[in-house]
DRENMI-575627 format. One record per residue (C-alpha): z negated, y negated, x. Coordinates in steps of 0.02 Angstrom, whole numbers, plus 50000, padded with zeros to 5 digits. Example, Ala and Ser with C-alpha at 12.3 -4.5 7.8 and 13.67 -1.06 7.14 Angstrom:
496105022550615496435005350684
END
This chain:
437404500255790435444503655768433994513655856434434527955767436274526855855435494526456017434294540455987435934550555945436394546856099437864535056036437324520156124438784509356129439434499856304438894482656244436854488056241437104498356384436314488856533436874503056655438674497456626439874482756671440034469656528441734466456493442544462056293442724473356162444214472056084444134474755898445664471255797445704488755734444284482155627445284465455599446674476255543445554483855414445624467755337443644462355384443044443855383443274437155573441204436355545441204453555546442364455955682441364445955791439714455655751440654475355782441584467655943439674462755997438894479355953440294485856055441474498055943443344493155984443704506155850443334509355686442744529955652443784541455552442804537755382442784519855426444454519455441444744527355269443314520255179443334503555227445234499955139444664511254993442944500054962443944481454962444114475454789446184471954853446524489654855445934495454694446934479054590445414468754614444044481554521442834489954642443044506454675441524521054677441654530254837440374545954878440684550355062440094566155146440094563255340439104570855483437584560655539438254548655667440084547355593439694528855549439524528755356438024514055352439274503355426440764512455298439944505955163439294489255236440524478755311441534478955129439864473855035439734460455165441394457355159441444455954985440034444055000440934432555121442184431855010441384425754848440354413454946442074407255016442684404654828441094394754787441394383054934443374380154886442754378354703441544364954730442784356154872443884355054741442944349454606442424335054728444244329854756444614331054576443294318954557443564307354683445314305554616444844302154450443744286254516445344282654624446364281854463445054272354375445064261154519443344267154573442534270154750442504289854753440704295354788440464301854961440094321454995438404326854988437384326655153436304341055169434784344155092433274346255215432794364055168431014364455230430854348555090430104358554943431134350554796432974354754903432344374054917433554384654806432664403854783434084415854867434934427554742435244444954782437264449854805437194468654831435834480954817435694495854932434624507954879433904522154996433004538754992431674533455124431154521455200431614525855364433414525255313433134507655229432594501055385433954507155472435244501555349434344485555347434514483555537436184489055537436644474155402435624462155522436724465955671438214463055557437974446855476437384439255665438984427255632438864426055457438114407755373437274408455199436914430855212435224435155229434534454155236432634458155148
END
């Protein structure tokens, strides 16, 4: 998933140049109950199959498993086993969700609108166009949604690589 996977010597068949390109099928992942963003992004990097503490970490760390409360996880793996990406596709997935409720909330806040002006016998007011961003009165400041601290900063630029590769499909997540 990074540099420090291929220095491992875990380079994955979709960065491998030496081999064929063919698809990666990653349902496994989908079947973890990931964002179809996220899919997307592990298919790319090439893993068709989510590790052994993936595979138990990632249902554990979804807010739907623990009755909608977040869960604290401490996870013990061999370097290599995959636990950046363990803990990262639920944070991002998480994240996808709640910016998924903000868009249904404010769709339907603009439907309950336009019907009121229906029922008043109003025109409804059309849905906003976008804003130009690079206009400086339409730029909104970002606002962090998880925090990841790290030991060194070697390992937070790996773990912020990793998250790059990950949100490659993903609109509205940005990594700093």
């Amino acid at each position: 998933m990074s540099d420090a996977f291929e220095a491992r010597g875990e380079l994955s068949p979709a960065m491998n140049p030496e081999q064929p390109q063919t698809p990666v099928d990653a349902s496994a992942f989908a079947a973890l109950g990931l964002a179809p963003e996220l899919v997307s992004a592990v298919a790319d990097l090439g893993y068709s199959q989510p590790t052994a503490v993936q595979a138990r970490v990632i249902p554990l760390a979804s807010p739907a498993a623990s009755g909608g409360r977040y869960a604290d996880l401490m996870v013990s793996s061999q370097t290599g086993s995959g636990k950046t990406a363990a803990f990262l596709l639920p944070v991002l997935h998480t994240l996808l969700g709640q910016q998924a409720e903000r868009a249904a909330a404010e769709r339907a806040e603009r439907e309950r609108q336009a019907a009121e002006a229906l029922a008043r016998g109003e025109t409804p007011a059309k849905a906003p166009k976008r804003k130009d961003p690079t206009n400086p009165r339409h730029f909104k400041a970002a606002t962090p949604g998880a925090l990841v601290l790290c030991p060194t900063r070697e390992l937070a630029q790996q773990v912020a690589h990793d998250a790059i590769e990950l949100v490659r499909h993903c609109r509205g997540l940005r990594i700093a």
